[in-house]
C-alpha positions in Angstrom: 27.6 89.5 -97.4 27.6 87.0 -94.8 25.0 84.9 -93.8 23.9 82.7 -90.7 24.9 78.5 -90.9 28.0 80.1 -93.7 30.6 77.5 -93.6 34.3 79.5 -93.0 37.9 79.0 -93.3 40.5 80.7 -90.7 43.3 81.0 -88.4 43.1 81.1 -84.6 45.6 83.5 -83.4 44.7 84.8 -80.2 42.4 83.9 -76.7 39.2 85.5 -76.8 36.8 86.0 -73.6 33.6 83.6 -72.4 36.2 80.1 -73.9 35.9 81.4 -77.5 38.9 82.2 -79.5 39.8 84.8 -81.8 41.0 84.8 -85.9 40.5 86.8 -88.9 39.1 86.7 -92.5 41.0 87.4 -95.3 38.9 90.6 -95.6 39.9 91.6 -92.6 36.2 90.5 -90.7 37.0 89.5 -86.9 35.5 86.2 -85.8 35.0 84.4 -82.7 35.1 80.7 -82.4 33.1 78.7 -80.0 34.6 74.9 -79.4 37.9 73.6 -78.1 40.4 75.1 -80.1 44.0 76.2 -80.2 46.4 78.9 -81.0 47.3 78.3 -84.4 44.5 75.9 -85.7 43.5 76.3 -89.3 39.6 75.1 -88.3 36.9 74.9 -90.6 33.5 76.8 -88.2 29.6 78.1 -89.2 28.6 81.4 -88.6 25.8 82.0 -86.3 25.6 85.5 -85.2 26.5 88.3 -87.1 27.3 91.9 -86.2 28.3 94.8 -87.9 32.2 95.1 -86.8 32.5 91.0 -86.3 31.4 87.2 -86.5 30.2 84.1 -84.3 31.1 81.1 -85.6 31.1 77.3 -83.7 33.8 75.4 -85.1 33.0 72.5 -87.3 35.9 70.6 -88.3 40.2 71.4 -87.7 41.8 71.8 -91.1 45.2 71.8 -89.7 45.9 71.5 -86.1 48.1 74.1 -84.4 52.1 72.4 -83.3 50.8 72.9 -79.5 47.3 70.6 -80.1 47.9 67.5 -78.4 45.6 64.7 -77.4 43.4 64.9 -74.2 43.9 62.3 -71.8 40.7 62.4 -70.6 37.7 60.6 -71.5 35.4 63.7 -70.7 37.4 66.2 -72.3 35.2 68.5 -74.6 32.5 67.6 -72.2 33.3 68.5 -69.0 34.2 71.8 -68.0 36.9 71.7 -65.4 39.7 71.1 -67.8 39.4 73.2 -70.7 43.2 73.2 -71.9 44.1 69.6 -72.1 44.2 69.6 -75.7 47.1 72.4 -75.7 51.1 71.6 -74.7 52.6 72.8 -71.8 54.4 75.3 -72.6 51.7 76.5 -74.4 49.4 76.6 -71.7 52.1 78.9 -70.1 52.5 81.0 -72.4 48.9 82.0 -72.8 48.5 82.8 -68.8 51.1 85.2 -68.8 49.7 86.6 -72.1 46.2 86.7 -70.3 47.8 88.5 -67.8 49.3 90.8 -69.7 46.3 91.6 -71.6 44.1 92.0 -68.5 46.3 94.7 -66.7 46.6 96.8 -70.2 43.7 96.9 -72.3 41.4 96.4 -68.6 43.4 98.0 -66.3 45.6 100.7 -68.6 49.2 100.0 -67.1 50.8 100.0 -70.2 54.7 99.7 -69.0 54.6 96.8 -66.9 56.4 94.0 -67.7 54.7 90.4 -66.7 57.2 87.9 -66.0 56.5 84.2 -67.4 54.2 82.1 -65.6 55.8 80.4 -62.6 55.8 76.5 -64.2 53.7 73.5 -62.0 56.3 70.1 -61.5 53.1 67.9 -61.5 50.3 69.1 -64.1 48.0 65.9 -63.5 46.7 64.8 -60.2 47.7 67.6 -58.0 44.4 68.7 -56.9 43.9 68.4 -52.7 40.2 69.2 -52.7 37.5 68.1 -55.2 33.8 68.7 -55.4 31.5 66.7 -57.3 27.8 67.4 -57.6 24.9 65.1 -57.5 22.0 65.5 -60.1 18.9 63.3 -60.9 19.7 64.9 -64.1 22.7 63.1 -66.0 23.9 64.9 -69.0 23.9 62.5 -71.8 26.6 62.6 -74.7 25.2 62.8 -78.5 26.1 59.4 -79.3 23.7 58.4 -76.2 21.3 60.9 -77.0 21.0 58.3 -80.3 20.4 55.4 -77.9 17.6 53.7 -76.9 17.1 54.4 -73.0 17.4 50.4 -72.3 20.9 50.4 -74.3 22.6 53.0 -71.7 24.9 51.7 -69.2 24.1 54.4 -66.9 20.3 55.7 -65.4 19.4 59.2 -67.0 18.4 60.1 -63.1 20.9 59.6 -61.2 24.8 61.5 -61.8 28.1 62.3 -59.2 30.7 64.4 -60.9 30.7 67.6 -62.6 28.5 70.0 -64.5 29.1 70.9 -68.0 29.8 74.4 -68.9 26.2 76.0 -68.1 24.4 73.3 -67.6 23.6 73.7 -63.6 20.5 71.1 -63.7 22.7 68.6 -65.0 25.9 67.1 -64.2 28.0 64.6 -66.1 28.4 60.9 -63.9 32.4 61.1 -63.7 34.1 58.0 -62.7 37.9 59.5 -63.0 39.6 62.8 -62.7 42.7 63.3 -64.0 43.2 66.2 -61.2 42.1 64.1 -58.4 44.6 61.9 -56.8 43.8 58.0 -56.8 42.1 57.9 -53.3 39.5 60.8 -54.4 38.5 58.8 -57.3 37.9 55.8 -54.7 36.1 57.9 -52.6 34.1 59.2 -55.5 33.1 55.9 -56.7 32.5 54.2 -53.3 30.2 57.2 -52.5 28.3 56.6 -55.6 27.6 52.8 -55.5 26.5 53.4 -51.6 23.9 56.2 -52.9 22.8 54.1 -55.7 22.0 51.2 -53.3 20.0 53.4 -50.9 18.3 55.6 -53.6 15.0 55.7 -51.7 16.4 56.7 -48.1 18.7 59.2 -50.1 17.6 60.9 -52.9 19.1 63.8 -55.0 18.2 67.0 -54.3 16.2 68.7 -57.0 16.8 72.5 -58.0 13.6 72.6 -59.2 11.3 71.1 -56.6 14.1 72.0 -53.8 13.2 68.4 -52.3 15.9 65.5 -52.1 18.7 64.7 -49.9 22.2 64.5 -51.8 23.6 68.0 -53.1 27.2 67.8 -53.2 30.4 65.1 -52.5 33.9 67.1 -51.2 37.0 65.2 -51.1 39.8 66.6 -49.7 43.4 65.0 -49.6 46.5 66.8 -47.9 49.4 67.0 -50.4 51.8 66.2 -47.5 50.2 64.7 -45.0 47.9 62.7 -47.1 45.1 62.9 -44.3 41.6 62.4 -46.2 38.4 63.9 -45.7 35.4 63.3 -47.2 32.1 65.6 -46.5 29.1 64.7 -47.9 26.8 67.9 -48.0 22.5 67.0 -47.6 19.6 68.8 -47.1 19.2 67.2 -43.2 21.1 64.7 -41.5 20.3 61.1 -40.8 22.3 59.6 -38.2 22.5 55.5 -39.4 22.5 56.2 -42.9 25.6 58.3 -42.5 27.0 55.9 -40.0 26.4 53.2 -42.7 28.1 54.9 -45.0 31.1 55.8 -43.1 31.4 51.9 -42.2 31.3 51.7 -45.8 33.9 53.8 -46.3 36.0 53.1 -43.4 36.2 49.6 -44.8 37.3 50.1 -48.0 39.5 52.7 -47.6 40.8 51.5 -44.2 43.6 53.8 -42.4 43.5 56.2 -45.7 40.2 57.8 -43.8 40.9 60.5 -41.7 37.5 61.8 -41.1 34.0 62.2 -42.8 31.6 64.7 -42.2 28.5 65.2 -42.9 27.1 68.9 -43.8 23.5 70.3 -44.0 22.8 72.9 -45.6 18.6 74.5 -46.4 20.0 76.7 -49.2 17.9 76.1 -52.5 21.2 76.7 -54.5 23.7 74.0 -54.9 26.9 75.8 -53.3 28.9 73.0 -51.5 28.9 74.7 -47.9 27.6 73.1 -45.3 25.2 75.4 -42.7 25.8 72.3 -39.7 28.4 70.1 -39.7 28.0 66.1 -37.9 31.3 64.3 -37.5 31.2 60.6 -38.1 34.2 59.6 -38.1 37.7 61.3 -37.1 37.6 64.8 -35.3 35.9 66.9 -38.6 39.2 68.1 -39.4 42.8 67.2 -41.5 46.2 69.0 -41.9 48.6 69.6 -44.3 52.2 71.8 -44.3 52.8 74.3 -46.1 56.8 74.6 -46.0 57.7 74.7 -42.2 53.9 75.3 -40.6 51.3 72.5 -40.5 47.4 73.6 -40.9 44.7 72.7 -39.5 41.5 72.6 -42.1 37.7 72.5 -41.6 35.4 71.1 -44.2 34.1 75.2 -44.6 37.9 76.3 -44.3 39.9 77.8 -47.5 42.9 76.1 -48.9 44.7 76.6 -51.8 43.7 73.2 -53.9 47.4 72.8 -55.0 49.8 72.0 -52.0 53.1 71.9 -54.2 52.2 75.1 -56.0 50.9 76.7 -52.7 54.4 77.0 -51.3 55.9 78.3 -54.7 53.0 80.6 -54.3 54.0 82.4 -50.8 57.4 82.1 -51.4 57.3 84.3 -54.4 54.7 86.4 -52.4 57.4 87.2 -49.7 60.1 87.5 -52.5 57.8 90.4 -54.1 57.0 91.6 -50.5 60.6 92.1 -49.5 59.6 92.0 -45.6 61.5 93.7 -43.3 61.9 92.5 -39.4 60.1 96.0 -38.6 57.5 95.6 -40.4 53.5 95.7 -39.8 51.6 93.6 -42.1 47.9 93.6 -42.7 46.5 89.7 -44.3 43.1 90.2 -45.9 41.2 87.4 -46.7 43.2 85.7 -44.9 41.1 82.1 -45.0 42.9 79.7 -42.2 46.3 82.0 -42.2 48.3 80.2 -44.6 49.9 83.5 -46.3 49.7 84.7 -42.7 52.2 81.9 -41.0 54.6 82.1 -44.0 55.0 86.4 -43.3 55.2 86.0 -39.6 58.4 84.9 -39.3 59.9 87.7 -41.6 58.5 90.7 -39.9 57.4 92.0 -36.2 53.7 90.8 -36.6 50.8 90.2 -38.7 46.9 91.0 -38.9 44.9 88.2 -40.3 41.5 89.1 -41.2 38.9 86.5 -43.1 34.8 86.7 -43.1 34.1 82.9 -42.4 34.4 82.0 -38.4 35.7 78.4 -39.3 38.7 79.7 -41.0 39.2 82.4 -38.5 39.4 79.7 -35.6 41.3 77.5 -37.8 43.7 80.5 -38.5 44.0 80.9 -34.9 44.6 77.2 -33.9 47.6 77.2 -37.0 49.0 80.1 -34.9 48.8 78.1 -31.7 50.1 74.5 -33.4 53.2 76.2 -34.7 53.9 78.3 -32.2 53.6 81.4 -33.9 53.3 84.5 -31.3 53.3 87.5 -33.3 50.0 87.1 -35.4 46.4 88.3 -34.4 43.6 87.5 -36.6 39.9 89.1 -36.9 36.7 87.7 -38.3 35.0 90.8 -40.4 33.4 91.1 -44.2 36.2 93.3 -45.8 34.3 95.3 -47.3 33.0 96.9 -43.2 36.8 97.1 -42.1 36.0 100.6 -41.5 34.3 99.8 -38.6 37.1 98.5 -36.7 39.2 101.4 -37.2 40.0 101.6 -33.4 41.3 98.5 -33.9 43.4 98.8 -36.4 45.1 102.1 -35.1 46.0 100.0 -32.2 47.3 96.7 -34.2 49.6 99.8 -35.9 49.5 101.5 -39.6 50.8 98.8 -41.9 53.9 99.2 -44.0 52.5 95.9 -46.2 49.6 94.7 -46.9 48.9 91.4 -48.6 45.0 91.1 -50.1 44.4 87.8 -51.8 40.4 88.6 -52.3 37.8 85.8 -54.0 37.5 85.7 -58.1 35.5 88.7 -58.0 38.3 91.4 -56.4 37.9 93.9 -53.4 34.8 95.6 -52.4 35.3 98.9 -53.1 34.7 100.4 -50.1 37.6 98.1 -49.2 39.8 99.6 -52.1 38.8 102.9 -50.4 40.1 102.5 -47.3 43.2 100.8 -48.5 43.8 104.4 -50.2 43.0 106.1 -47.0 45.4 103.9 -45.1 47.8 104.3 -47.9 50.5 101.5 -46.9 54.0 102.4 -48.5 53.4 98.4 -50.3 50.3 96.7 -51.6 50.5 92.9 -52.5 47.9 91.6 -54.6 47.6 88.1 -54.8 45.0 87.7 -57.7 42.9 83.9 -59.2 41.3 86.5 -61.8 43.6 88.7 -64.2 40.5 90.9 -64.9 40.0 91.7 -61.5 43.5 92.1 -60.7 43.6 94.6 -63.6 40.0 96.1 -62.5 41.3 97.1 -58.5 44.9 97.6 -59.9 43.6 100.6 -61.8 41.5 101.7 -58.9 44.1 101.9 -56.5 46.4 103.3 -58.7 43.9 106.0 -59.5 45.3 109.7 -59.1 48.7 108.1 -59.2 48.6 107.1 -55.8 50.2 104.1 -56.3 52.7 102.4 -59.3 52.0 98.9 -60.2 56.2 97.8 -60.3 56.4 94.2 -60.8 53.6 90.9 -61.7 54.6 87.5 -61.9 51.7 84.6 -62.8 52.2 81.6 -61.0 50.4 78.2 -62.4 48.4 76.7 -59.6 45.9 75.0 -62.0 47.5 73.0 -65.2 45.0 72.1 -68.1 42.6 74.9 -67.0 42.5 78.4 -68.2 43.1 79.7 -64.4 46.2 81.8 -63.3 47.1 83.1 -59.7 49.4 86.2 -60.1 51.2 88.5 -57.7 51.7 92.2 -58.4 53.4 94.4 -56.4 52.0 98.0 -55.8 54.2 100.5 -54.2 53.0 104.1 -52.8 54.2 107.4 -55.1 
């Protein structure tokens, strides 16, 4: 009989879901392990639920560490929860996407005879991040050694953070003064941003999610991979014109040519999403680019870009390598954010239909189209989940013979599934951040046998995190 608080002894062999991991009792009891663990730790952990067919347990101590346990490089590791993998090789970290992967499209989505190829490897696995958001809080989280502290011995105020939140804590974010994804110029940024807000704490204080009062919500850096054009947007509640030209000065004189352009966003929302409602440019024209192989991209502080230039372009190369574009063929982008997938199809078939819900990207999409001279895209600003209603449309653009769908963490609508079975294109590429979704509309479009999932290959846009991007192919019976 087990009992809540009982100190046990086992061996993590598997992933489990929600950041836990998975191991077994010598009597044959399943447990899951909360804490940062690895594949092949022998860890020491408390029980502290119990159900009839398994256990809970937090992890109290590692026995012995796993061959792939490594040591974190950064400071917040544990704490934070952007990087959740840094304790784990590699190779290691590669071999667990493609397993998740795997896992997803048979025990979620039933294809049981596909074979996943191994995860497409990242060259740089530390500071390849081009866009960054940090969140302000007037509630710092506070580690347990300065939980033991007298509030005079902290280095930092309790009331005042810029960084990130840690996992679940929404009210509270921890005060970052590195990222190990950010390039060097973000974490400038970041820290010039902070000492500017600290000195003009009355003018600007943080918003509050409880009393929905306060100025500062949010601090996005972006920094093209090629280009290196930076823009920083600094999202408030309303906007005041000298402080913000105070504190582009301040930036602007710090950073010097590095700035491309800083923008201030307002949003009225009561939640603490980083997107901007109005947008004030204070410096630059409100916009930077970036290339993406032979096109150059035009991107809007609201616009969608994949936050890993390098891995970007491994990224639509493979998705035209699964595609297997023909010069005749009609192609159908969804989600299509500022045309990126769009560009790189366009010159391997007779046209393309973008279609994205957000106007910025749409325009953005557009202007792409125009900068590189593109002639044979069109692009369309609709919720996917109404394409129906521009059926006319679409019977004029032409029936597609491919369609790419590269749809948000949460999949396809599916009324958009739907008609994507009506339609019935001969190909379907799905260009998935979520393995669960992936496997979830995989199994929906499949349904009936209409169509065969063929071929999935993971890609690695996001080392030391427990993300994947994956391509599956899905061809019509």
């Amino acid at each position: 009989m087990y009992k809540k608080l009982q100190r046990i002894q086992l061996i993590i062999t598997d992933l489990a879901e929600k950041n836990q991991c998975f191991g077994k009792l010598d009597d044959g009891m399943s447990v899951f392990v909360q804490g940062t663990i690895a594949v092949g730790d022998h860890v020491e952990a408390e029980i502290i639920k119990i159900k009839k067919q398994y256990l809970v347990a937090r992890l109290t101590q590692i026995l012995s560490p796993a061959p792939t346990r490594i040591q974190p490089v950064c400071n917040y590791f544990g704490t934070c929860g952007g990087c959740k993998w840094q304790h784990m090789n590699y190779s290691e970290q590669r071999r667990l996407k493609q397993k998740q992967v795997t896992d997803a499209l048979h025990h979620i989505g039933g294809f049981t005879s596909i074979h996943c190829q191994p995860c497409i490897p990242a060259e740089e696995i530390y500071h390849y991040r081009n866009k960054v958001d940090f969140s302000f809080t007037d509630l710092r989280y506070l580690t347990l050694e300065e939980m033991e502290q007298n509030p005079e011995e902290l280095q930092k105020p309790i009331d005042f953070a810029l960084g990130f939140h840690a996992p679940g804590r929404f009210a509270k974010a921890i005060d970052i003064d590195h990222c190990h994804l950010a390039t060097p110029e973000m974490n400038q940024v970041l820290n010039l941003t902070r000492e500017f807000a600290l000195q003009h704490r009355d003018e600007l204080p943080i918003y509050s999610t409880h009393t929905h009062t306060g100025e500062l919500r949010n601090l996005v850096v972006r920094h093209a991979g090629h280009t290196h054009e930076l823009m920083v947007n600094l999202v408030t509640t309303t906007h005041q014109p000298a402080l913000m030209q105070s504190l582009a000065t301040h930036l602007n004189h710090a950073l010097g040519n590095t700035l491309t352009t800083f923008v201030n966003s307002t949003t009225s929302a009561k939640n603490t999403v980083a997107f901007g409602e109005k947008e004030f440019v204070m410096h630059g024209e409100g916009y930077i680019s970036d290339r993406l192989g032979a096109y150059t991209y035009r991107i809007s502080p609201n616009s969608f870009f994949q936050t890993n230039t390098a891995q970007a372009e491994t990224l639509y190369q493979q998705i035209l390598t699964t595609a297997q574009l023909s010069p005749d063929d009609i192609v159908y982008d969804l989600f299509c954010g500022t045309g990126s997938i769009t560009l790189f199809a366009s010159a391997h078939c007779q046209k393309v239909l973008g279609i994205e819900l957000v106007e910025s990207s749409v325009q953005d999409a557009q202007a792409n189209a125009e900068r590189n001279q593109v002639e044979n895209c069109s692009f369309l600003q609709l919720d996917i989940k109404n394409i129906r209603s521009i059926a006319d449309q679409l019977s004029r653009f032409g029936s597609p013979d491919v369609v790419i769908t590269d749809p948000p963490r949460a999949g396809m609508h599916p009324n958009a599934i739907q008609l994507l079975r009506e339609i019935a294109p001969p190909v379907i590429i799905y260009v998935s951040c979520s393995p669960a979704s992936l496997a979830r509309d995989g199994a929906a479009l499949a349904e009936n046998n209409l169509y065969q999932l063929t071929e999935c290959t993971p890609i690695d846009l996001f080392p030391q995190t427990n993300h994947v991007e994956s391509i599956a192919r899905f061809e019509r019976r």
